[in-house]
KOLGU-273518 format. One record per atom (N, C-alpha, C, CB): residue number from 1; residue in one letter; atom name; z, y, x. Coordinates in Angstrom, 1 decimal. Glycine has a CB too. Layout:
N
<rec num="NUM" residuo="A" atomo="CA" c3="Z" c2="Y" c1="X"/>
...
//
This chain:
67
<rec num="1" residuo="X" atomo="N" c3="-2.1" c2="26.0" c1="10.5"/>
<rec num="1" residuo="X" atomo="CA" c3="-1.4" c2="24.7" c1="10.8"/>
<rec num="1" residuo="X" atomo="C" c3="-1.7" c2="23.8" c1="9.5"/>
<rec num="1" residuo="X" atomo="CB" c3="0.1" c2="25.0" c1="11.0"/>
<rec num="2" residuo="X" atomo="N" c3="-2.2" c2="22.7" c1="10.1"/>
<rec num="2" residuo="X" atomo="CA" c3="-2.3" c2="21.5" c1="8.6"/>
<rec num="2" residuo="X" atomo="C" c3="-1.6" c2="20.1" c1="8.9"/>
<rec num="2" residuo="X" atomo="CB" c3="-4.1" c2="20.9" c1="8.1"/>
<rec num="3" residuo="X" atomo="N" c3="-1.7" c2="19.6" c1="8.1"/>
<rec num="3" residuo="X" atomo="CA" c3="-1.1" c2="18.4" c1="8.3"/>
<rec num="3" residuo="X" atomo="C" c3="-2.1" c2="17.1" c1="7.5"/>
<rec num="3" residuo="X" atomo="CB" c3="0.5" c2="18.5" c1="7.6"/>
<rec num="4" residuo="X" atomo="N" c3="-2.6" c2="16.3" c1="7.8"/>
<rec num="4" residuo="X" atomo="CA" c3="-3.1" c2="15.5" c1="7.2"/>
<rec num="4" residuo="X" atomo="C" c3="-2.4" c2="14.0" c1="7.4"/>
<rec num="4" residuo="X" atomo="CB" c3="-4.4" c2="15.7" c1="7.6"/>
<rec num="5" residuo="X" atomo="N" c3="-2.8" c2="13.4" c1="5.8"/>
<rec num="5" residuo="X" atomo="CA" c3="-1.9" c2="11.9" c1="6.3"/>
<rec num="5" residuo="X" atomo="C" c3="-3.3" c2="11.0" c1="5.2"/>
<rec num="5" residuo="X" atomo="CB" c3="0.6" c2="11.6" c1="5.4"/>
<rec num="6" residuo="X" atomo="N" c3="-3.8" c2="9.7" c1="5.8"/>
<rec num="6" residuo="X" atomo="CA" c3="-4.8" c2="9.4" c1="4.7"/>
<rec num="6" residuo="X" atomo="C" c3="-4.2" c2="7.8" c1="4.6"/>
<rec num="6" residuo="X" atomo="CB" c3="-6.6" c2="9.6" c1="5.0"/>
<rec num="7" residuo="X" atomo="N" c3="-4.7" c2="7.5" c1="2.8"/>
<rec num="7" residuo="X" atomo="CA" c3="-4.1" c2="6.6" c1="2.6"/>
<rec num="7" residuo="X" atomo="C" c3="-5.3" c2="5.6" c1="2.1"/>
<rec num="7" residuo="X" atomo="CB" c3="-3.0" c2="6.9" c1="1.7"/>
<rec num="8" residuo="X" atomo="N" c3="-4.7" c2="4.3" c1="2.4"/>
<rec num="8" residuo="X" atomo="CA" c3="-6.1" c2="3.6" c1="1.9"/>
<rec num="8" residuo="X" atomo="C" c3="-6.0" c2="3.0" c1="0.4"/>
<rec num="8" residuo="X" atomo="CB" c3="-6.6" c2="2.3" c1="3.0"/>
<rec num="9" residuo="X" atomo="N" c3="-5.7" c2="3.7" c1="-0.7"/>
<rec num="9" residuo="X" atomo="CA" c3="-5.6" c2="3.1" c1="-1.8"/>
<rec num="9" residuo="X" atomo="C" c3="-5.7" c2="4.3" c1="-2.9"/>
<rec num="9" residuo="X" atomo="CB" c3="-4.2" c2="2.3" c1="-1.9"/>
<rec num="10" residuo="X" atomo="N" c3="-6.3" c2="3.6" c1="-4.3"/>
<rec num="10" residuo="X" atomo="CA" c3="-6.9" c2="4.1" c1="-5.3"/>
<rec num="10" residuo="X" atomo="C" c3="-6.6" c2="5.4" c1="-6.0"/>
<rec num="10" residuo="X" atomo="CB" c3="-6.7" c2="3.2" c1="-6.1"/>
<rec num="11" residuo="X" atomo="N" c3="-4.8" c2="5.0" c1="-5.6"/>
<rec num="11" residuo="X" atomo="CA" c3="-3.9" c2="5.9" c1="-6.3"/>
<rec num="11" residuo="X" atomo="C" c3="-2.4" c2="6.3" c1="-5.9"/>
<rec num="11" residuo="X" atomo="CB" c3="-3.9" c2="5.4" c1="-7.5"/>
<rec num="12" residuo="X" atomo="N" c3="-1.8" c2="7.3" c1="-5.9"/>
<rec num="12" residuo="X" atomo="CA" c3="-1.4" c2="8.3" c1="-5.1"/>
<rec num="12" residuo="X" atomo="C" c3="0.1" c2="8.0" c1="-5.8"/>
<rec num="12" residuo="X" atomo="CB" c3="-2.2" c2="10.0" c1="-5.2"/>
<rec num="13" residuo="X" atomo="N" c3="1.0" c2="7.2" c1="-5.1"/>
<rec num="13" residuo="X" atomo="CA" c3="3.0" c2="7.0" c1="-5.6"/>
<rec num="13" residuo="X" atomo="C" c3="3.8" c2="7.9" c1="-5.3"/>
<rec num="13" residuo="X" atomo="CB" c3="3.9" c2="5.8" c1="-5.0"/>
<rec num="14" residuo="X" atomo="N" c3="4.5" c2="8.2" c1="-5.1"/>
<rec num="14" residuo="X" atomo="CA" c3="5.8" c2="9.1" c1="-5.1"/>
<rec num="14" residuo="X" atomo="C" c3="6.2" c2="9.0" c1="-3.9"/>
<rec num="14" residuo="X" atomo="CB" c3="7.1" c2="8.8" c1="-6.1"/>
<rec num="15" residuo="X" atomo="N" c3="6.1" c2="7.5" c1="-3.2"/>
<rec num="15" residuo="X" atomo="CA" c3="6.4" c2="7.9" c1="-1.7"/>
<rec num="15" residuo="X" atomo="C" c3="5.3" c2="7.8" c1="-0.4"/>
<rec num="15" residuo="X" atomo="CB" c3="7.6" c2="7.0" c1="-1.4"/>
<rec num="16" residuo="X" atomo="N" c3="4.0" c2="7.7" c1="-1.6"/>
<rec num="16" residuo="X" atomo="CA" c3="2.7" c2="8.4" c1="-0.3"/>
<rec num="16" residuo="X" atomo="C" c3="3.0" c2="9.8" c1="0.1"/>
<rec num="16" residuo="X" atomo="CB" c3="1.0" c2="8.5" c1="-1.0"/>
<rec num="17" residuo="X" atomo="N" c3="3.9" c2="10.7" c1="-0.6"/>
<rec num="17" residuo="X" atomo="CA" c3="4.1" c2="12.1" c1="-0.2"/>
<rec num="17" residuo="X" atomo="C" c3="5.2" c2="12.3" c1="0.2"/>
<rec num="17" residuo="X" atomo="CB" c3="3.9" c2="13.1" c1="-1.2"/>
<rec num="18" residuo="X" atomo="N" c3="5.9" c2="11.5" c1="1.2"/>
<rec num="18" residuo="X" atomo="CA" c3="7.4" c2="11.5" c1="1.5"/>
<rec num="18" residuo="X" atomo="C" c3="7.0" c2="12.1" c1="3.1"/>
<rec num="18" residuo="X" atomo="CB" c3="8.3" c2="9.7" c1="1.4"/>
<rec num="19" residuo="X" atomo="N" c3="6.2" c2="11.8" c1="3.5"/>
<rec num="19" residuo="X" atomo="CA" c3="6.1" c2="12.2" c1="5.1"/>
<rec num="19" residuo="X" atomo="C" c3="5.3" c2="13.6" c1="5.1"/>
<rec num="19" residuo="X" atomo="CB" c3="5.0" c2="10.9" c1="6.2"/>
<rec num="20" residuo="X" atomo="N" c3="4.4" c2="14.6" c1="3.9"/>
<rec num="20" residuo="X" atomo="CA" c3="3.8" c2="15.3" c1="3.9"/>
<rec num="20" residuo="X" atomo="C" c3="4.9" c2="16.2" c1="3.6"/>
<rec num="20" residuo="X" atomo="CB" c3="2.7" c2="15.0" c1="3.2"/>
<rec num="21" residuo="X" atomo="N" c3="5.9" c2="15.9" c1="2.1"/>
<rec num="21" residuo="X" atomo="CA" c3="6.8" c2="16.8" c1="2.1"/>
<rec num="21" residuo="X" atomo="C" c3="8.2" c2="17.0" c1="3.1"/>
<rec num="21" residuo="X" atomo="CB" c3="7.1" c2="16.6" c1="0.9"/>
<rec num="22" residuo="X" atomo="N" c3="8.3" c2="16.1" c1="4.1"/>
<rec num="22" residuo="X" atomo="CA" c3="9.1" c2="16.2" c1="5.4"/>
<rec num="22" residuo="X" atomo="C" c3="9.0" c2="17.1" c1="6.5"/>
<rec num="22" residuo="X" atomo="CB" c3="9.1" c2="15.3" c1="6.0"/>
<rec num="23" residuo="X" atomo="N" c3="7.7" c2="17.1" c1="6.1"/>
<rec num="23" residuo="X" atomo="CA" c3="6.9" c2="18.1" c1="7.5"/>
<rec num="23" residuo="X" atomo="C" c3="6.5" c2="19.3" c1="6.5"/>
<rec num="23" residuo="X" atomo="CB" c3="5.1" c2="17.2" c1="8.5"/>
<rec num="24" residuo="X" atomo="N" c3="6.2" c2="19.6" c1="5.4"/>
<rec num="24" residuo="X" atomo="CA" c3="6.6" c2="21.1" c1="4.7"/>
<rec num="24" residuo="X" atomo="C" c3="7.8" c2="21.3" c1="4.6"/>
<rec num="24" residuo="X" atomo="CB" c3="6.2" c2="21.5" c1="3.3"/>
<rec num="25" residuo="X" atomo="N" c3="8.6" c2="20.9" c1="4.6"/>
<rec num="25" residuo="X" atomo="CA" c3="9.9" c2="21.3" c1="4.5"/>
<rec num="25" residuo="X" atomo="C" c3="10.1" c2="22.3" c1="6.3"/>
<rec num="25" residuo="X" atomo="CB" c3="11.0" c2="19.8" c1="4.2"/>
<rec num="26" residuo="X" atomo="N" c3="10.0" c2="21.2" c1="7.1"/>
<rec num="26" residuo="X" atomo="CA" c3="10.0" c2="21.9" c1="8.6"/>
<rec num="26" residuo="X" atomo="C" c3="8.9" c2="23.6" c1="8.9"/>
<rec num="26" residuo="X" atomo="CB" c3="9.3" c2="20.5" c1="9.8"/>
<rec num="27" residuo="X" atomo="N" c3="7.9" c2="22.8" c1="8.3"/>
<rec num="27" residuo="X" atomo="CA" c3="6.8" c2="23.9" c1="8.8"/>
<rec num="27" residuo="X" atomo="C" c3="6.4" c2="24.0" c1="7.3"/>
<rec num="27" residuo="X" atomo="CB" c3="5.5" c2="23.3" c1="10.1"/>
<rec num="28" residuo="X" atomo="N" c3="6.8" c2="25.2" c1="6.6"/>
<rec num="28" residuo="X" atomo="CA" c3="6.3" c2="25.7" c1="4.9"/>
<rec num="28" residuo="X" atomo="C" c3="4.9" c2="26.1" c1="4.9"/>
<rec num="28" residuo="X" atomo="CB" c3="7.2" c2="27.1" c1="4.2"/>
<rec num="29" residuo="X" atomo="N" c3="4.5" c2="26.8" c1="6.1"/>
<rec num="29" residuo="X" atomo="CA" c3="3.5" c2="28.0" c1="6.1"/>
<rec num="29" residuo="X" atomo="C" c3="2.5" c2="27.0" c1="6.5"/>
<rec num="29" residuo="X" atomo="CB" c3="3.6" c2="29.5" c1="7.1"/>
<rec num="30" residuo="X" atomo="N" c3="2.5" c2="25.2" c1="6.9"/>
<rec num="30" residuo="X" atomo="CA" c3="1.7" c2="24.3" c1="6.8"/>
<rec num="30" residuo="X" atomo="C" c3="0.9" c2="24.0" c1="5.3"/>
<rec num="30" residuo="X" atomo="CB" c3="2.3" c2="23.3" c1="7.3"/>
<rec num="31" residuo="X" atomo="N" c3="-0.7" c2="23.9" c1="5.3"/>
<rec num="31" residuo="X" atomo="CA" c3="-1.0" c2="23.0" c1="4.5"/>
<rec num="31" residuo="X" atomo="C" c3="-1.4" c2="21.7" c1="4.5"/>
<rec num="31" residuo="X" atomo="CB" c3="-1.6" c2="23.3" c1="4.2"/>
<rec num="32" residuo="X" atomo="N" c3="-1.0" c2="20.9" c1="3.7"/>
<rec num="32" residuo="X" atomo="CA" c3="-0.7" c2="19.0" c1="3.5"/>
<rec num="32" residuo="X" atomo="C" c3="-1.3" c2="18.9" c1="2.8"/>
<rec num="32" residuo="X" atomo="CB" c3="0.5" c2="18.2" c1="3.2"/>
<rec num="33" residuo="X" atomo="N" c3="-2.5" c2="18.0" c1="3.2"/>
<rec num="33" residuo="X" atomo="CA" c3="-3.0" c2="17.2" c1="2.6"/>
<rec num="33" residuo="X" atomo="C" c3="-3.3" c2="15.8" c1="2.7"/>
<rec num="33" residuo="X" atomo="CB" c3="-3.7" c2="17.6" c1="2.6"/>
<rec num="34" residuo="X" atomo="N" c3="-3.4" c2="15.0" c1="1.4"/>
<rec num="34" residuo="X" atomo="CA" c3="-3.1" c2="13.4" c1="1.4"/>
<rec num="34" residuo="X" atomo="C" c3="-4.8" c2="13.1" c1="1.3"/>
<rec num="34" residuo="X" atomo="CB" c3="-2.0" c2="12.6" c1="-0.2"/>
<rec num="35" residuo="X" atomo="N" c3="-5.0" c2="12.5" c1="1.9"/>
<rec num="35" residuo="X" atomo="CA" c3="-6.9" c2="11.8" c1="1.7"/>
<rec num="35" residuo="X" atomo="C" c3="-6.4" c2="10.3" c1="0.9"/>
<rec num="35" residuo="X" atomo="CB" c3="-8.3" c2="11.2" c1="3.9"/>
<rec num="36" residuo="X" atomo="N" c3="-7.2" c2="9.8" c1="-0.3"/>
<rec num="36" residuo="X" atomo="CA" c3="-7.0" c2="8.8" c1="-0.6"/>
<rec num="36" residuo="X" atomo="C" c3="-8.2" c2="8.3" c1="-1.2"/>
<rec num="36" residuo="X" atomo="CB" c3="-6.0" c2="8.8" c1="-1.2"/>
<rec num="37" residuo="X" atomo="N" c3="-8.5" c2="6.7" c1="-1.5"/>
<rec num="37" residuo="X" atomo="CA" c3="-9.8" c2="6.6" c1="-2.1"/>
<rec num="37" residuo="X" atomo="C" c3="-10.2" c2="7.0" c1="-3.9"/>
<rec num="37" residuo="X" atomo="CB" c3="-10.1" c2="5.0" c1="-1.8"/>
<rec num="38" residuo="X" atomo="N" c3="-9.1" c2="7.8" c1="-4.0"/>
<rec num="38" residuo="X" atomo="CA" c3="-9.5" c2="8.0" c1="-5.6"/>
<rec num="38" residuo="X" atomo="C" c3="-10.6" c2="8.9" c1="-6.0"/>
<rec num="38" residuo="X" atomo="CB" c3="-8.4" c2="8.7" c1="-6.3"/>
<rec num="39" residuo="X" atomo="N" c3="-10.8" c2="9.6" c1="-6.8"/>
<rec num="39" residuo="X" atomo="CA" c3="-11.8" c2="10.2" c1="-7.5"/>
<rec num="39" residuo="X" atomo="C" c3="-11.5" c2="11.4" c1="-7.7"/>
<rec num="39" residuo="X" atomo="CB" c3="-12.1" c2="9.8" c1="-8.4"/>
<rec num="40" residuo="X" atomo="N" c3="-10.4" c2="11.7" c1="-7.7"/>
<rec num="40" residuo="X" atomo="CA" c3="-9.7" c2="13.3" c1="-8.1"/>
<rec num="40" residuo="X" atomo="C" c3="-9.2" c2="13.9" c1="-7.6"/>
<rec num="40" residuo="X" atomo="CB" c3="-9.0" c2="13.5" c1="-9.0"/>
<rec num="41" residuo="X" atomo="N" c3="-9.5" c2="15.1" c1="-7.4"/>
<rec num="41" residuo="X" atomo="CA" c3="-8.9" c2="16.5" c1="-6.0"/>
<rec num="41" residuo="X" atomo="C" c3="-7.5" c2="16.8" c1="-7.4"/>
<rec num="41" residuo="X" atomo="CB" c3="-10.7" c2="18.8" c1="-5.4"/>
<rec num="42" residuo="X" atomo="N" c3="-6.7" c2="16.5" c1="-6.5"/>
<rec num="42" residuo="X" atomo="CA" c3="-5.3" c2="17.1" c1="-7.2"/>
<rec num="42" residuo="X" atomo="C" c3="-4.4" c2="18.1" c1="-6.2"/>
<rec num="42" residuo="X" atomo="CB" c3="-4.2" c2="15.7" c1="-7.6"/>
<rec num="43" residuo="X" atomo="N" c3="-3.5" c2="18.4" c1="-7.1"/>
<rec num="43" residuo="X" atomo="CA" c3="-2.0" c2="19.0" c1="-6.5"/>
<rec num="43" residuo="X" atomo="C" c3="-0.6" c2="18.5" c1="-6.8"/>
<rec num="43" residuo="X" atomo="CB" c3="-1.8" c2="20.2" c1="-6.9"/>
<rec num="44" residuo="X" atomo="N" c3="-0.5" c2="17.9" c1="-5.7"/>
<rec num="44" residuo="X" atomo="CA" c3="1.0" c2="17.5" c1="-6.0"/>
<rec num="44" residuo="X" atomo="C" c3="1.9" c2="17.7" c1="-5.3"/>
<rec num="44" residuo="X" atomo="CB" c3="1.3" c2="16.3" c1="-6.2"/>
<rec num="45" residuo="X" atomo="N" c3="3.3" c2="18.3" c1="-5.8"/>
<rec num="45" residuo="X" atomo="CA" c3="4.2" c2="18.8" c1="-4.8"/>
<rec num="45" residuo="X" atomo="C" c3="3.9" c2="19.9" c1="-3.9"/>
<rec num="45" residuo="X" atomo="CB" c3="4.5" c2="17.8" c1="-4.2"/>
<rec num="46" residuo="X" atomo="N" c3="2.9" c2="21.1" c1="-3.7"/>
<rec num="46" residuo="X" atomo="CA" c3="2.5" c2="21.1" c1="-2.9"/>
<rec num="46" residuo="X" atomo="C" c3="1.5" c2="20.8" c1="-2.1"/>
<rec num="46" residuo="X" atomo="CB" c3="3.0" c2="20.9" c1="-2.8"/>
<rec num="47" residuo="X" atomo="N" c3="1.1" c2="19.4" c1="-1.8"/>
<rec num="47" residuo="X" atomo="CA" c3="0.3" c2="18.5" c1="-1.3"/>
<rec num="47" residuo="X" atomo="C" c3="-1.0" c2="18.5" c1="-1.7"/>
<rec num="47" residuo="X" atomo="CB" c3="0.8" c2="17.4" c1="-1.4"/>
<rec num="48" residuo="X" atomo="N" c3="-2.4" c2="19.4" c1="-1.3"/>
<rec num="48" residuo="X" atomo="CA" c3="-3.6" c2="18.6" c1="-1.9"/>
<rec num="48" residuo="X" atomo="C" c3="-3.7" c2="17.7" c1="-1.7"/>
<rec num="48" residuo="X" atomo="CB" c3="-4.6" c2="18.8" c1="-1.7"/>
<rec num="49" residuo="X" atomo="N" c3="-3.7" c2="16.8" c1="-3.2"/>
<rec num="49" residuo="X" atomo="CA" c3="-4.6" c2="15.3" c1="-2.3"/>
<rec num="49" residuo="X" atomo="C" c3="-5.6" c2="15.1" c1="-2.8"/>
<rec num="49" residuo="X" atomo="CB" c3="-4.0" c2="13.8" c1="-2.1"/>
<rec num="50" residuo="X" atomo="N" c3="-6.9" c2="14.9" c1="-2.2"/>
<rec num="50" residuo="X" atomo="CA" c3="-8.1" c2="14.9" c1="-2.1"/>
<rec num="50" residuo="X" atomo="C" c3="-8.4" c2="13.4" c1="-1.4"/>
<rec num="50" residuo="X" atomo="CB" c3="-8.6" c2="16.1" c1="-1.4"/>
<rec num="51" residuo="X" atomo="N" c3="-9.9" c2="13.4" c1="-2.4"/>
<rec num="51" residuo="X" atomo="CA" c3="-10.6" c2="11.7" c1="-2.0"/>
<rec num="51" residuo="X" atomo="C" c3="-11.2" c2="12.2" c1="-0.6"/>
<rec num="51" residuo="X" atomo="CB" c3="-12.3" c2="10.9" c1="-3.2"/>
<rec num="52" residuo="X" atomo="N" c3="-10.9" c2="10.8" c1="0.3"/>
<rec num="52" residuo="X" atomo="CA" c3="-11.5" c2="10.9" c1="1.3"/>
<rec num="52" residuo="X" atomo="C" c3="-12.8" c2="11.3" c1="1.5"/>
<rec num="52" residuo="X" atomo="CB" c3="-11.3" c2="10.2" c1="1.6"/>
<rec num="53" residuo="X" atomo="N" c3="-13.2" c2="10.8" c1="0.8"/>
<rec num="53" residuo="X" atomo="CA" c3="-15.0" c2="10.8" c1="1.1"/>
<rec num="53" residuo="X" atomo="C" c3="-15.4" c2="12.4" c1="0.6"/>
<rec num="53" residuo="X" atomo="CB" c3="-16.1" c2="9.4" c1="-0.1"/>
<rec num="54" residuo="X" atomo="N" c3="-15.1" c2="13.0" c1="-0.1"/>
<rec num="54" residuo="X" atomo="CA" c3="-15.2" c2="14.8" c1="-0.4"/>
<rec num="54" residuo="X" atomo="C" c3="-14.9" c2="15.2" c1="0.7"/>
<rec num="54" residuo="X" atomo="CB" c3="-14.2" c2="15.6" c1="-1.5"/>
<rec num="55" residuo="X" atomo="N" c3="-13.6" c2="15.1" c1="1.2"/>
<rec num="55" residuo="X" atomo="CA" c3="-13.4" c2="15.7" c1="2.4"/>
<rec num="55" residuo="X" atomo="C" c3="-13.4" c2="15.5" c1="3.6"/>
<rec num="55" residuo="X" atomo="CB" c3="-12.7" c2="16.0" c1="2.5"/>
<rec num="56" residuo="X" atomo="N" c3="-14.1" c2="14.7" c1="4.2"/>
<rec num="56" residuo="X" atomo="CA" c3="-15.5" c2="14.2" c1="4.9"/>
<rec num="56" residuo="X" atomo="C" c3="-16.4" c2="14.6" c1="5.2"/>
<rec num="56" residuo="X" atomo="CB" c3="-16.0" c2="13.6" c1="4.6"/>
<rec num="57" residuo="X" atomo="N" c3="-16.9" c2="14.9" c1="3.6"/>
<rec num="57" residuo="X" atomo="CA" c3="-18.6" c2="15.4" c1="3.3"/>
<rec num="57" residuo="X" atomo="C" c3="-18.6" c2="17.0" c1="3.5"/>
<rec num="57" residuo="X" atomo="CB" c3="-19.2" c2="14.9" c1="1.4"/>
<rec num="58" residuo="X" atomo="N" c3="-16.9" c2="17.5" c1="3.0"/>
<rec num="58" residuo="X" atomo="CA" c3="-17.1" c2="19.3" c1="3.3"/>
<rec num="58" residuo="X" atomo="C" c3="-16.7" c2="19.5" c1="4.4"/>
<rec num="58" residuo="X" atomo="CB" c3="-16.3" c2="20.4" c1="2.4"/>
<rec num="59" residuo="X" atomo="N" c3="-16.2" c2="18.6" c1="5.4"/>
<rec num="59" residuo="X" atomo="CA" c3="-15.9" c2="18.9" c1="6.8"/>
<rec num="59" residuo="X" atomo="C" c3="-16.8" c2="19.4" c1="7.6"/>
<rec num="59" residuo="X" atomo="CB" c3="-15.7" c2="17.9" c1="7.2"/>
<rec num="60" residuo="X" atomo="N" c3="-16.6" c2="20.8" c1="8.1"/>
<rec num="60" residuo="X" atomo="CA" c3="-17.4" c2="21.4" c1="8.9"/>
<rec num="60" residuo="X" atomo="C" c3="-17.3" c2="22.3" c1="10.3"/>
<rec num="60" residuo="X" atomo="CB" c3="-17.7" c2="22.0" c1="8.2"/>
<rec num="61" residuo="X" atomo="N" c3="-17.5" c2="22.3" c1="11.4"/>
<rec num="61" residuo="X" atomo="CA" c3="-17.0" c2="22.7" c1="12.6"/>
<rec num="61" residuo="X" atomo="C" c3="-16.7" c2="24.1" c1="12.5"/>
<rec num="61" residuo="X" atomo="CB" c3="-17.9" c2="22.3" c1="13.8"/>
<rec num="62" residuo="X" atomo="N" c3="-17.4" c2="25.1" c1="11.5"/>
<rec num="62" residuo="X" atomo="CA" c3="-17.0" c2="26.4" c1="11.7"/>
<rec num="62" residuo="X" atomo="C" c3="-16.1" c2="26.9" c1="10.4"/>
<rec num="62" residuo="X" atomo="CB" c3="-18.2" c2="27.2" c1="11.9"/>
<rec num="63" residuo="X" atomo="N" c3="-15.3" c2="25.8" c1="9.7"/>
<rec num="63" residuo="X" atomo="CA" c3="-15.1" c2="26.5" c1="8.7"/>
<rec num="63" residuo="X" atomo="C" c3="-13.3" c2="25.4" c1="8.8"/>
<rec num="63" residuo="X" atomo="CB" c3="-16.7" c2="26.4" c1="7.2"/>
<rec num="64" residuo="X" atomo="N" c3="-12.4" c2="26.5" c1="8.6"/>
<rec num="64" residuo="X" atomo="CA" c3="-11.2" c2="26.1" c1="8.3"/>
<rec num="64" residuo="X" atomo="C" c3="-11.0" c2="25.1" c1="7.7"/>
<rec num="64" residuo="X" atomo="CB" c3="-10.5" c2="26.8" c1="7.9"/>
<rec num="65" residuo="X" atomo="N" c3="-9.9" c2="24.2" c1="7.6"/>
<rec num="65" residuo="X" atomo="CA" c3="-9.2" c2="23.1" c1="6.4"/>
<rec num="65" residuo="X" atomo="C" c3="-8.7" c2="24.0" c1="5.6"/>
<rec num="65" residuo="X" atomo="CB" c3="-7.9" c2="21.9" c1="6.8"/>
<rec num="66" residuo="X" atomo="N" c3="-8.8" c2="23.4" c1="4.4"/>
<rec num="66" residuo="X" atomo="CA" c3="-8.7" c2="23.7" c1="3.0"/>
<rec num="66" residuo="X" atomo="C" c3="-9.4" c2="25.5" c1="2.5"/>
<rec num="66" residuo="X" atomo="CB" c3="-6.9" c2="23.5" c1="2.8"/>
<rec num="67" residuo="X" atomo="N" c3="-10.6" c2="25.5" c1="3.2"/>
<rec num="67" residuo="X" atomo="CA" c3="-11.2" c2="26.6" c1="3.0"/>
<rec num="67" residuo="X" atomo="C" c3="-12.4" c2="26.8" c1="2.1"/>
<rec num="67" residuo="X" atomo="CB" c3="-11.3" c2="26.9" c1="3.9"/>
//
């Protein structure tokens, strides 16, 4: 189970992760992840958030999210 939410800006606020950590709270054993246009694969809260365009480019039909 994943959750994805993508954002169209540089950098990642406190309440770009309000809807990712609503839905871990419901469903824990989900992984959330935020796509944004930055540069840097982080962790926050929980939440990978990863530049869009990386996770895009590792997007693959036989291979799980966040694998």
């Amino acid at each position: 189970l994943a959750a994805i939410e993508v954002k169209n800006s540089p950098h990642i606020h406190p309440q770009d992760l309000r809807g990712l950590k609503t839905f871990k709270e419901d469903y824990p054993q989900a992984q959330c992840f935020l796509l944004y246009r930055g540069r840097d694969r982080i962790m926050r809260q929980g939440i990978h958030c990863i530049p869009c365009a990386e996770f895009l480019r590792d997007l693959h039909p036989k291979r799980m999210i966040g694998d």
